[in-house]
N, C-alpha and C positions, 0 to 999 in steps of 0.2 A: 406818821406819828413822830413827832418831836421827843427829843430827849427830856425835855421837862415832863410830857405829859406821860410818857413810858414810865417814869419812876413814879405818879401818883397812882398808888394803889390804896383805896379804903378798904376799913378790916371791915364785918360786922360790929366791931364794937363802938368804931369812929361812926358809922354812919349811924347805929342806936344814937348814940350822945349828940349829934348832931339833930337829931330828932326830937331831944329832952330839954328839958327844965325844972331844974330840982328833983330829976330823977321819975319827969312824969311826962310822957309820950305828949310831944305839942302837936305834931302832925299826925292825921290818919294813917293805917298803913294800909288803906285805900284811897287811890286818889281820884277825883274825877279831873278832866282836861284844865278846870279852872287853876284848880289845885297843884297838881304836876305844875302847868306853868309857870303860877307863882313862887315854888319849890324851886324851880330851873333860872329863876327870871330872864324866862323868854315869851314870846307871844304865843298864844295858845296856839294860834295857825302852826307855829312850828310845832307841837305836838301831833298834832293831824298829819303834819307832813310827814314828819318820820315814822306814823305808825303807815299812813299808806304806801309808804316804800319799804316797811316791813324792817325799818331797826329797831324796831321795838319789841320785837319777836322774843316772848320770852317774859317779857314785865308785862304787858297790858292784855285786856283782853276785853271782848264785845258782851257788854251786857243788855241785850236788845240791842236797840241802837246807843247806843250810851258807850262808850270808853272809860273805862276804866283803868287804871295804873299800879302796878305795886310799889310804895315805893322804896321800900329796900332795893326790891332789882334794877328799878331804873336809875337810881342813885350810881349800882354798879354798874349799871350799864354806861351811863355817861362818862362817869368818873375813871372806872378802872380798863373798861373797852373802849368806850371813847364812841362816838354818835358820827361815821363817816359822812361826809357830806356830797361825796361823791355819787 
């Protein structure tokens, strides 16, 4: 972890308002894989990747087959733990 990303910590209240618009929730706070990606702007593949190597332990969760995401947690998850690549 880098010095810069060690000192980025989101509150809950940054990542609410990060969420809003005029005080009105723009994103689900369930997400499906399309959703998380576009949220991340990353490629969906990388959401599958890191849940099947299990960093996402914690935010997503299997409904049927379907992936689902929180995304308050995985906001903090990225943002404040940080998504190891290793």
């Amino acid at each position: 972890m880098t010095a810069n990303s060690a000192s980025l910590k989101l509150t809950p209240r940054e990542i609410a308002a990060a969420c809003e618009a005029n005080g009105v929730s723009t994103i689900p706070p369930v997400l499906t894989v399309d959703e998380a990606a576009e949220l991340l702007r990353v490629p969906k593949q990388t959401i599958y990747d890191w849940s099947a190597r299990g960093l996402l332990q914690g935010c997503s969760r299997k409904v049927g087959k379907h992936l689902r995401l929180f995304r308050d947690r995985l906001l903090q998850r990225v943002f404040n733990e940080g998504i190891n690549a290793t």
